[in-house]
Backbone as a ProteinNet text record, in pm:
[ID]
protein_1_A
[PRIMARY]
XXXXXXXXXXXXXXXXXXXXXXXXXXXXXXXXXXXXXXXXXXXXXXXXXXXXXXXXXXXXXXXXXXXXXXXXXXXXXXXXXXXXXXXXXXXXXXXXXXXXXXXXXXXXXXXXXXXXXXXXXXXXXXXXXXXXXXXXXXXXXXXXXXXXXXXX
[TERTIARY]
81.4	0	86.3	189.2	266.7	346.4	347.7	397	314.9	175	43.8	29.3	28.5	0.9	107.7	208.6	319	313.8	248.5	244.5	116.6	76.8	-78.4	-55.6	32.1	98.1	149.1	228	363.8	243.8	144.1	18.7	114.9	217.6	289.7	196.8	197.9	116	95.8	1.5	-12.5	18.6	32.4	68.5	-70.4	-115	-216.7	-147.5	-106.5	-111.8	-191.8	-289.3	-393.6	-376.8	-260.9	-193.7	-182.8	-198.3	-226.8	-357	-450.8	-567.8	-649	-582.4	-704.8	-699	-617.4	-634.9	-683.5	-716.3	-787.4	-882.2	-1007.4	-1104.9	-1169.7	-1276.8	-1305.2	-1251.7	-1181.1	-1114.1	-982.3	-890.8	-813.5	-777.6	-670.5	-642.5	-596.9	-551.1	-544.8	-632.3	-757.1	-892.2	-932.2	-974.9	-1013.1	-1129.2	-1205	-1276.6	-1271.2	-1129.3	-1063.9	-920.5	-917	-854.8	-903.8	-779.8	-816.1	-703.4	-811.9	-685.7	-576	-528.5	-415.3	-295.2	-279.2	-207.1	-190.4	-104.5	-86.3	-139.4	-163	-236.7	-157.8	-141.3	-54.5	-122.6	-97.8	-198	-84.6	55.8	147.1	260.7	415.9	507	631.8	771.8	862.9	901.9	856.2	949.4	809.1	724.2	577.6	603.3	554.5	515.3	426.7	472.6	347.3	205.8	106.2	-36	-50.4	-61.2	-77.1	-20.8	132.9	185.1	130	115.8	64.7	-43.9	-123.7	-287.9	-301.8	-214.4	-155.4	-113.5	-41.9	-11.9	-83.3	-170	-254.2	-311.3	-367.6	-441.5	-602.1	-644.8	-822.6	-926.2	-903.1	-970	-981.3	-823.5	-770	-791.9	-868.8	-869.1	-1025.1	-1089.4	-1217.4	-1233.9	-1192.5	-1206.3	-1168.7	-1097.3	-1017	-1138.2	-1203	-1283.2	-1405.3	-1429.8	-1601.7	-1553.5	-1469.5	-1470.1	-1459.3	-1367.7	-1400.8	-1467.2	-1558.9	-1663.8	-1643.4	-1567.8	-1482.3	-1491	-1419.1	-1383.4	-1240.1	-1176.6	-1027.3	-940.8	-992	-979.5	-850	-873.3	-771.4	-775.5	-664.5	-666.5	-588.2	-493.6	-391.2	-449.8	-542.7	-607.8	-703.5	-816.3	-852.2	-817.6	-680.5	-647.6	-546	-530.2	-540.7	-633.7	-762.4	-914.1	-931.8	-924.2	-967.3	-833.8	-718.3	-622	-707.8	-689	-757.6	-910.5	-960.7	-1080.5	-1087	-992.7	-919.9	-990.4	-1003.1	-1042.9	-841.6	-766.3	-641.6	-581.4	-539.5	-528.4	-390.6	-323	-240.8	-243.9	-220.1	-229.7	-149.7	-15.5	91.8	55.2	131.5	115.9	229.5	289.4	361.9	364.9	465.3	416.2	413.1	474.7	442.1	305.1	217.8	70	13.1	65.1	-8.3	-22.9	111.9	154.2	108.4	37	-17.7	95.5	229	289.4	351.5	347.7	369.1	500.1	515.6	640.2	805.3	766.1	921.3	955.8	878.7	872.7	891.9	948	949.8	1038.9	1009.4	1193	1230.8	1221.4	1270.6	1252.1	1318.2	1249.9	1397	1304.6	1372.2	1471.5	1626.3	1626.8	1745.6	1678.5	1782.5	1859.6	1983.1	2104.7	2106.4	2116.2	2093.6	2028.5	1977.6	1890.2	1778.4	1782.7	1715.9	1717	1618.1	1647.6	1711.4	1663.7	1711	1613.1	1462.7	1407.5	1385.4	1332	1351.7	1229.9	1117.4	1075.7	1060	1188.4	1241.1	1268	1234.9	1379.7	1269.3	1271.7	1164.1	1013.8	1028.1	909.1	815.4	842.2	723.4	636.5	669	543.9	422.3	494.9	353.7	310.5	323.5	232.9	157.7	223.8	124.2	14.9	3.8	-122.2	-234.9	-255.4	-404.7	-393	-280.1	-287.3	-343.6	-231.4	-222.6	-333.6	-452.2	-574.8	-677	-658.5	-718.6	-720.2	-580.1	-549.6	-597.7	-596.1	-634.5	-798.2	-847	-1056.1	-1010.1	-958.4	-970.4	-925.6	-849.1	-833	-914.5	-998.1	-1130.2	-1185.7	-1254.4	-1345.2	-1304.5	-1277.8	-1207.1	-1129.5	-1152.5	-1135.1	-977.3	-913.9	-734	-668.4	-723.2	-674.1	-669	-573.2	-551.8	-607.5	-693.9	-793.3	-731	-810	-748.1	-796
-119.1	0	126.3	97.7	269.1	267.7	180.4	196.5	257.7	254.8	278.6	413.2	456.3	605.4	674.4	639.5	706.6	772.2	670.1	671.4	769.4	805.5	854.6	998.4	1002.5	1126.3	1202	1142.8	1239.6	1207.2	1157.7	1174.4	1063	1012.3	891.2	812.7	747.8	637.2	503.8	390.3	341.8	192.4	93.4	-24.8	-119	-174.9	-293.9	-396.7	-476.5	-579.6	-733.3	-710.6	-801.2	-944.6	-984.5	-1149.7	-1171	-1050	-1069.9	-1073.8	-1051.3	-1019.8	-1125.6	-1267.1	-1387.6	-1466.2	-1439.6	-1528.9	-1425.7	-1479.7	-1439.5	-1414.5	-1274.1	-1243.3	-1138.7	-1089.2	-964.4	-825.4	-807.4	-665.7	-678.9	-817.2	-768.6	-676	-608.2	-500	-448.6	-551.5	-589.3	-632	-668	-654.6	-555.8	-523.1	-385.5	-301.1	-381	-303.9	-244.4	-237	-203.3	-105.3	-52.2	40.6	167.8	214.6	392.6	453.8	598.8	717.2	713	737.5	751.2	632.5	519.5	432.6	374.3	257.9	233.6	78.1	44.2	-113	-143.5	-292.3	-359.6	-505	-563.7	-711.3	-776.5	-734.2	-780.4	-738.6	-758.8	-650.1	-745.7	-649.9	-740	-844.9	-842.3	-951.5	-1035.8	-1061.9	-1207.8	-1247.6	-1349.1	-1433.8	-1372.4	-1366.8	-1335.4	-1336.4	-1275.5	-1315.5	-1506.3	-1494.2	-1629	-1753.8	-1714.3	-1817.2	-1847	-1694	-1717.8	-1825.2	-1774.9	-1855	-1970.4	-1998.6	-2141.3	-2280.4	-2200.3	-2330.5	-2243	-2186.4	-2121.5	-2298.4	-2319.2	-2422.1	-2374.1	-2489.9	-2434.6	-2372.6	-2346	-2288.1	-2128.6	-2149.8	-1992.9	-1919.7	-2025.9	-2006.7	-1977.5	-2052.5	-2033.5	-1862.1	-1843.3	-1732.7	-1590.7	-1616.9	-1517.2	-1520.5	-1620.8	-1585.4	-1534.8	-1644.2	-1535.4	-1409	-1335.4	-1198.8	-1105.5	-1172.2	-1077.6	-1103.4	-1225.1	-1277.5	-1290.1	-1352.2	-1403.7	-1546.2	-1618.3	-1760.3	-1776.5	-1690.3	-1700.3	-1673	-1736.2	-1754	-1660.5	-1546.3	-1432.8	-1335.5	-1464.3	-1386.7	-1256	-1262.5	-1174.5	-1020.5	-995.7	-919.2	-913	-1011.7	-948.5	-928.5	-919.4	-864.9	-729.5	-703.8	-564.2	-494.6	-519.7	-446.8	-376.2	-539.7	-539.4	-435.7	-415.9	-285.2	-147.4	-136	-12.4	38.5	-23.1	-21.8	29.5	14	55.2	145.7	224.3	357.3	431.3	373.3	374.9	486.6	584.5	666.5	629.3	563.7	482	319.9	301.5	150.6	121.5	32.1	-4.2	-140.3	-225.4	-359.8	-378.3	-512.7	-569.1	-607.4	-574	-596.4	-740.6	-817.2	-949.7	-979.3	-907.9	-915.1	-906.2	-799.1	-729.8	-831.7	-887.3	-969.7	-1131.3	-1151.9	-1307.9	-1383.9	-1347	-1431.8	-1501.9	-1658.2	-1740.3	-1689.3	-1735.3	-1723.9	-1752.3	-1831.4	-1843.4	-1674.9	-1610.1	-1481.1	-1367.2	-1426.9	-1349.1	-1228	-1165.7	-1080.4	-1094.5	-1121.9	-1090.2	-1237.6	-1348.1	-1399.6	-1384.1	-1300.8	-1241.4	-1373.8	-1328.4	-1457.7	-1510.1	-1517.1	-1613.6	-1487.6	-1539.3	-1439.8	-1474.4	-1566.7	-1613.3	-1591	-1535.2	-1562.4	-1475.3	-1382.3	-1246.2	-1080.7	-1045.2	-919.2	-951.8	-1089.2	-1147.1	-1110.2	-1114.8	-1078	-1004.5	-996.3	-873.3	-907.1	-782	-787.4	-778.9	-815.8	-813.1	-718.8	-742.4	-586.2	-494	-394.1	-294	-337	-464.8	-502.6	-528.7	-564.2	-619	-529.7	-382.9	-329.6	-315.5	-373.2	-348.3	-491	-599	-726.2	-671	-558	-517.4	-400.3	-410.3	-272.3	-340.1	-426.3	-448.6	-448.6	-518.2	-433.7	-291	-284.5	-101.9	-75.8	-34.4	-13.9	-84.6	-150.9	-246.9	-196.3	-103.8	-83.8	101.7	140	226.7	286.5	191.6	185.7	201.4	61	32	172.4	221.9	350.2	481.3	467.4	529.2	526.9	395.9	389.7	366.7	378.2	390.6	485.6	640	773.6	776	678.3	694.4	784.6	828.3	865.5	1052.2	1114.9	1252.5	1325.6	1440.7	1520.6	1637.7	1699.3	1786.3	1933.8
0	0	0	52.1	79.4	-62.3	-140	-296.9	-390	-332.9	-415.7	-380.1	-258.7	-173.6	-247.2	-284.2	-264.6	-424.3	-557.6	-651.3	-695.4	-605.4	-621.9	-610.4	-465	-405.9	-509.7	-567.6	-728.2	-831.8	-831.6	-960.8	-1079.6	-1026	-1111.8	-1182.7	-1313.3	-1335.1	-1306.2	-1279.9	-1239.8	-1343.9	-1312.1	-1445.3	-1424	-1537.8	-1546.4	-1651.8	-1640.5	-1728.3	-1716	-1857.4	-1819.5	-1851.8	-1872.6	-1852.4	-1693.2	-1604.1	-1468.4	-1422	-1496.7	-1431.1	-1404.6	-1425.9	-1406.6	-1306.2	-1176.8	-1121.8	-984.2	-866.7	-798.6	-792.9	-736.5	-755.2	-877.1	-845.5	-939.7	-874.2	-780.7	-750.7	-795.1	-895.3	-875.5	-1004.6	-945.2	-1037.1	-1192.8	-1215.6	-1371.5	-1460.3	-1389	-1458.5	-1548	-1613.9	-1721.2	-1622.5	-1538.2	-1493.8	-1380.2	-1310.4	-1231.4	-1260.7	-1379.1	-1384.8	-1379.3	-1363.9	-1384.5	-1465.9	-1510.2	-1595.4	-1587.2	-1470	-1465	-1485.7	-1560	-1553.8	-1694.9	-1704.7	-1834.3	-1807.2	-1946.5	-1958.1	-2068.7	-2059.6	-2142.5	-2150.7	-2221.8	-2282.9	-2249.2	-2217.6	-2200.1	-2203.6	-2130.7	-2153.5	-2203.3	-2229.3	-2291.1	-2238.7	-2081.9	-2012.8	-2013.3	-2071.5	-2043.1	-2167.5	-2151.1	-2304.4	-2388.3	-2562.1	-2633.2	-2589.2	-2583.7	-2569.7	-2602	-2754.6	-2823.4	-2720	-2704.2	-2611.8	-2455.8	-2378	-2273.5	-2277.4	-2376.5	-2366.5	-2406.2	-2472.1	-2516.3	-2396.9	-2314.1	-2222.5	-2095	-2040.4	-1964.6	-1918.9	-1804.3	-1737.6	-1790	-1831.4	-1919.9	-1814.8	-1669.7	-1556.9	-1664.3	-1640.5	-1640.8	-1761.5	-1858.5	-2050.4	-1976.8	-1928.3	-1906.3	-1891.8	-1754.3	-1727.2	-1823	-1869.8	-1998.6	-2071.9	-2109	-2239.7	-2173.7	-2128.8	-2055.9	-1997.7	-1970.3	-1904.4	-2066.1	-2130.2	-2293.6	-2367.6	-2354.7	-2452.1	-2560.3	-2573.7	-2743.5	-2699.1	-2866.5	-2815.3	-2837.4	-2831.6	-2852.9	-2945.4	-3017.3	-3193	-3220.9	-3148.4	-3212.8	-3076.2	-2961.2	-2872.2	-2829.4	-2898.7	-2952.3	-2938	-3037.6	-3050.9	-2987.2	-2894	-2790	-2688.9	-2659.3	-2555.9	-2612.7	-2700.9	-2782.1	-2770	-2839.1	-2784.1	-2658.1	-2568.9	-2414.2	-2345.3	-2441	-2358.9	-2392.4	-2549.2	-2555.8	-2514.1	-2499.2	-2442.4	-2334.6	-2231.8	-2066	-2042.2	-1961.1	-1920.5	-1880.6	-1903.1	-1885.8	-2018.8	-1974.4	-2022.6	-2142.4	-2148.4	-2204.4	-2233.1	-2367.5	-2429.1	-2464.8	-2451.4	-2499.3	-2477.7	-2655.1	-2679.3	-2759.6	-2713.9	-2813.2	-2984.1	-3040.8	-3167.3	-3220.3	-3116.7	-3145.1	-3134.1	-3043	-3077.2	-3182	-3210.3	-3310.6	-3445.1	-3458.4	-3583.7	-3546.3	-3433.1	-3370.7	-3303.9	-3248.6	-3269.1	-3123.3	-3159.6	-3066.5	-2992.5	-2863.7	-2831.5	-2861.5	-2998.5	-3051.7	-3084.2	-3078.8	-3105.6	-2937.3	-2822.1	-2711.1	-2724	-2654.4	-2643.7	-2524	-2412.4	-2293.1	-2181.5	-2112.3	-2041.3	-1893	-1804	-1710.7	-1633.3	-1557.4	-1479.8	-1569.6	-1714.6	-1806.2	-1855.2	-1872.7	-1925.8	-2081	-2103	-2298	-2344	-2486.9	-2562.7	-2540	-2487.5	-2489.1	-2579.7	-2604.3	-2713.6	-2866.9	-2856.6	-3026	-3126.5	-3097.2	-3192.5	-3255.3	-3362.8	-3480.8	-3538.3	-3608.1	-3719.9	-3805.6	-3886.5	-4033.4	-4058.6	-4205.7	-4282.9	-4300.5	-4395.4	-4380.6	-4509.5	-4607.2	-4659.4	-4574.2	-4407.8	-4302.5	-4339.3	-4335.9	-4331.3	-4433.5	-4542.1	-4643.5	-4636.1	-4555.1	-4510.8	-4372.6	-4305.7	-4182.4	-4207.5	-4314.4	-4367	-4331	-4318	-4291.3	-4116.3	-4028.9	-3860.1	-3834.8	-3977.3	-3910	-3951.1	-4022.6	-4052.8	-3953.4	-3891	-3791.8	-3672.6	-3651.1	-3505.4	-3572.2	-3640.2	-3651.9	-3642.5	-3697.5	-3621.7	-3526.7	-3437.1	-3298.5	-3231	-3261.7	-3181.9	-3203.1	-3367.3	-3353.1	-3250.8	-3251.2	-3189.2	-3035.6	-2970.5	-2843.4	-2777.1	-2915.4	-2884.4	-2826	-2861.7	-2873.2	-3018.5	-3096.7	-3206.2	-3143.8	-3180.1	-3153.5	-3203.3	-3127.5	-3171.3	-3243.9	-3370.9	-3471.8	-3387.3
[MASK]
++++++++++++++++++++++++++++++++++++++++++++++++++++++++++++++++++++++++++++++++++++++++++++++++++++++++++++++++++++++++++++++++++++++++++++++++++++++++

C-alpha cells in the first residue's frame, strides 16, 4: 500500500497488465474493470510471453475465465487482448508488436532470470510493413473507436 500512496501522491502512473488479471477475484487489479486514468495497460510486456503463447499453455480454468470476461472464443486472442487494452479507461495503451503480428512465443523478447537468448528478436527488414497494412488499418478503427486517435 505505501507503494500505491506514494504513486498517487507524485500523480505517477499506475501499471495494469492483463496477462495478470485472471487469477484471484473480481477486484483484482489488472482486470479492465478495475482500472483507472491515470495508468498504463498492457496485454502484455517485454518480459511475459506473447499473448498467443501465454494462452496457449494457460491451465483451461484460467482459458475459461479469460474468455467469458471478454466474450470471445479465442480464436484471435492476440487481438482481444489488444481491444480489451484499448478499451481501458487507462489513459495509455501499450502492446507488443508481437501481438499485433499473432505471434507465438518463438517470437518473445525478454524472459527475465535467463542471461541467454534475450532481445534477439527482430521484425524483419523494412518489406514487413507493407504485409502489416491491414494491422495497421485495424489498429487504426480500434483507436477510432475507443477515442485513442488525436484530436485535430
Amino acid at each position: 500500500q505505501d507503494v500505491v500512496d506514494l504513486r498517487e501522491a507524485i500523480e505517477a502512473p499506475g501499471m495494469a497488465v492483463l496477462q495478470f488479471a485472471w487469477g484471484g477475484s473480481a477486484d483484482n487489479p489488472h482486470l479492465s474493470h478495475n482500472h483507472y486514468e491515470n495508468c498504463v495497460v498492457y496485454p502484455a510486456t517485454h518480459d511475459n510471453e506473447t499473448t498467443v503463447g501465454w494462452f496457449k499453455r494457460i491451465p483451461s480454468e484460467e482459458k475459461g475465465k479469460v474468455l467469458a470476461y471478454l466474450g470471445t472464443s479465442g480464436k484471435d486472442i492476440a487481438w482481444d487482448f489488444i481491444r480489451a487494452s484499448m478499451s481501458s479507461v487507462a489513459d495509455l495503451s501499450i502492446f507488443l508488436m508481437q501481438d499485433v503480428m499473432r505471434l507465438d512465443n518463438s517470437a518473445r523478447m525478454n524472459t527475465p532470470g535467463i542471461a541467454e537468448g534475450n532481445w534477439a528478436w527482430r521484425m524483419g527488414n523494412t518489406k514487413i510493413w507493407r504485409k502489416l497494412e491491414r494491422q495497421a488499418e485495424e489498429l487504426r478503427r480500434l483507436a477510432e473507436i475507443t477515442g485513442r486517435l488525436p484530436s485535430n
